[in-house]
Residue, then its C-alpha position, 0 to 999 in steps of 0.5 A: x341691611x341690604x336685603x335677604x336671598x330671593x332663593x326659596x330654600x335659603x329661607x330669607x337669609x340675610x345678604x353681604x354686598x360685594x363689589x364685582x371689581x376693586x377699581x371705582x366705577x366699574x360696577x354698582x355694589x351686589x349682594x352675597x348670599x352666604x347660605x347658596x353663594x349666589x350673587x344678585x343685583x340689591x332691591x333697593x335702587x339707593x343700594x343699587x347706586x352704590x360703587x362696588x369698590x366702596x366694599x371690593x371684592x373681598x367683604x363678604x368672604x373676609x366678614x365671614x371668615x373673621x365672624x366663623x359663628x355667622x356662616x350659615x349651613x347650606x340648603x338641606x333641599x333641593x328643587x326638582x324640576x318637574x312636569x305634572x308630577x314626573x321628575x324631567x329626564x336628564x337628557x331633555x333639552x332643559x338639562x342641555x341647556x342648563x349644564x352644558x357647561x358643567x357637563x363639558x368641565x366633567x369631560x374634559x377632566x376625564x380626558x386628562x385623567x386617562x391621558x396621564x394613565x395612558x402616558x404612565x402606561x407607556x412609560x413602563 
């Protein structure tokens, strides 16, 4: 057993180790969470000695495919940050700092969007 998800929604689900790099002493053994796909440093300092290329990259993923009955649903819920009581506004600073990059991906995917529409326009 190599623990279970600190994520409060995943309920305790148990966790796969996974190794960050196929090539030996790289990086120590993780933990994969199948439920939020998070990966997290082991509790346990016996664990988290481990070479991650003993499991590569692949275990978890593999596991689950071969064992599909074992796949757990995803979290039905989702945490809300709030501040006594009032949902935070999107555009706040905690947002910012948390989903630039999300944010950023978003638009540059519309840019390409209305590029090609643009090019196909003028093609005509």
């Amino acid at each position: 057993s190599f623990g279970r998800c600190p994520h409060v929604f995943c309920q305790g689900q148990p966790v796969l180790p996974v190794g960050l790099s196929d090539l030996p002493r790289n990086y120590t053994v993780n933990v994969f969470c199948p439920r939020c796909h998070g990966l997290f440093f082991p509790k346990s300092t016996r664990q988290a000695n481990i070479d991650g290329a003993y499991f590569g990259t692949t275990f978890p993923h593999l596991y689950l495919m071969t064992h599909p009955d074992m796949i757990p649903v995803k979290p039905t819920q989702e945490y809300t940050p709030r501040v006594y009581g009032f949902k935070i506004n999107s555009a706040s600073l905690f947002y910012r700092n948390n989903e630039d990059a999300s944010l950023q991906r978003r638009i540059e995917g519309r840019e390409r969007s209305s590029g090609s529409r643009r090019k196909n326009r003028s093609g005509r």
